[in-house]
C-alpha positions in Angstrom: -22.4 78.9 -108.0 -25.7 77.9 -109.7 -27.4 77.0 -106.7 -27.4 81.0 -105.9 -29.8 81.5 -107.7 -33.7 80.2 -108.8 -33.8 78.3 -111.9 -36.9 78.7 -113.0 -36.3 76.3 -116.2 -34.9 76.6 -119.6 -35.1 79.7 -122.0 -36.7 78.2 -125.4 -36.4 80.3 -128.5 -38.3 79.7 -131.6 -37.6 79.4 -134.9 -36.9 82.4 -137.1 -36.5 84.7 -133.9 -35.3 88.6 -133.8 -34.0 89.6 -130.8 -32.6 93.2 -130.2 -29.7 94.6 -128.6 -29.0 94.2 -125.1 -32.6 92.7 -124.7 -32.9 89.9 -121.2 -35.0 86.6 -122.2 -35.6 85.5 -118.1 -35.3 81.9 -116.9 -37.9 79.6 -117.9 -39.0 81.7 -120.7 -40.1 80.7 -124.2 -40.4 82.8 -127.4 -42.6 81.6 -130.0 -41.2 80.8 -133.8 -41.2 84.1 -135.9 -41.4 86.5 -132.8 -39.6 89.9 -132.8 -38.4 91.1 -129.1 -36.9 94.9 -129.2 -33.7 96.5 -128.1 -33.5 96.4 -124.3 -36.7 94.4 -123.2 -37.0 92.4 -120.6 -38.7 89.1 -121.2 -39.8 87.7 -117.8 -43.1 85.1 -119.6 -43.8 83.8 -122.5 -44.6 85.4 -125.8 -46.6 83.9 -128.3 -45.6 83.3 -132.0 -45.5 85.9 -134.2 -45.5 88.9 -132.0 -43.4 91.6 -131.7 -42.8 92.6 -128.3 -40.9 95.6 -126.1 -40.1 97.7 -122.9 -39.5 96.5 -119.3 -41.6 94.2 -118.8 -41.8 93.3 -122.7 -45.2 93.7 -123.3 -46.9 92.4 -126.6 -47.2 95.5 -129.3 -48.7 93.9 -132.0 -49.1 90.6 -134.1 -46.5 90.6 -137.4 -49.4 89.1 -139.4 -53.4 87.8 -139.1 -53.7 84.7 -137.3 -54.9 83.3 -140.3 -50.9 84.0 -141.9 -49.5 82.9 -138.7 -51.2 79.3 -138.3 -49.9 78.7 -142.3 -46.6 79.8 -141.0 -46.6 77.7 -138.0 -48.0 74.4 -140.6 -45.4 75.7 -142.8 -42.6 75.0 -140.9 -40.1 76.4 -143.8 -37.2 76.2 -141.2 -37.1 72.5 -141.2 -36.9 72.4 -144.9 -34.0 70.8 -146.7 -31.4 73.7 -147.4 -32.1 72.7 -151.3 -35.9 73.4 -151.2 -35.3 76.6 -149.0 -32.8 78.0 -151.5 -35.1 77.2 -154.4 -38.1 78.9 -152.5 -36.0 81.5 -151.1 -37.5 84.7 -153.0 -41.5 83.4 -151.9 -39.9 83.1 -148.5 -38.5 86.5 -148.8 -41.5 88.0 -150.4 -44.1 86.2 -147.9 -45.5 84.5 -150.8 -47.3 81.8 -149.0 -49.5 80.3 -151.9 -46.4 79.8 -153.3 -45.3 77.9 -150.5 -48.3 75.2 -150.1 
């Protein structure tokens, strides 16, 4: 029965999100494009773009890139592409060639 429990609001995952084995995303959580949460963390708030993140509570580890790379990312938007200009940008994507990308 749902009403057992406190719903605390929808779980919102990004774009381009890793999530690890047997990790727990928490109620009313969301997980910022590009974000990497590790093998058995438990997410219980938010994490911000572009950060990986771990343990019980997840806790934030480090950033995947400067801030500077991550608001080009987040402009970017590659994910919402066509499929076409993905696949013909698919080895800059791969390669994190972002003046490529522009």
């Amino acid at each position: 029965m749902a009403s057992a429990w406190d719903n605390k609001g929808d779980i919102v995952i990004g774009n381009d999100v890793w999530i690890g084995y047997e990790a727990v995303v928490l109620a009313g959580v969301s997980i910022g494009d590009g974000a990497v949460i590790g093998a058995r963390a438990v997410v219980a708030k938010d994490m911000p773009p572009y950060t990986i993140v771990g343990g019980v509570p997840a806790r934030t580890i480090r950033r995947r890139f400067s801030q500077e790379v991550i608001s080009v990312l987040l402009a970017l938007k590659w994910w919402d592409w066509p499929t076409e200009k993905i696949r013909q940008n698919i080895a800059a994507i791969q390669a994190g060639e972002l003046e490529c990308l522009k």
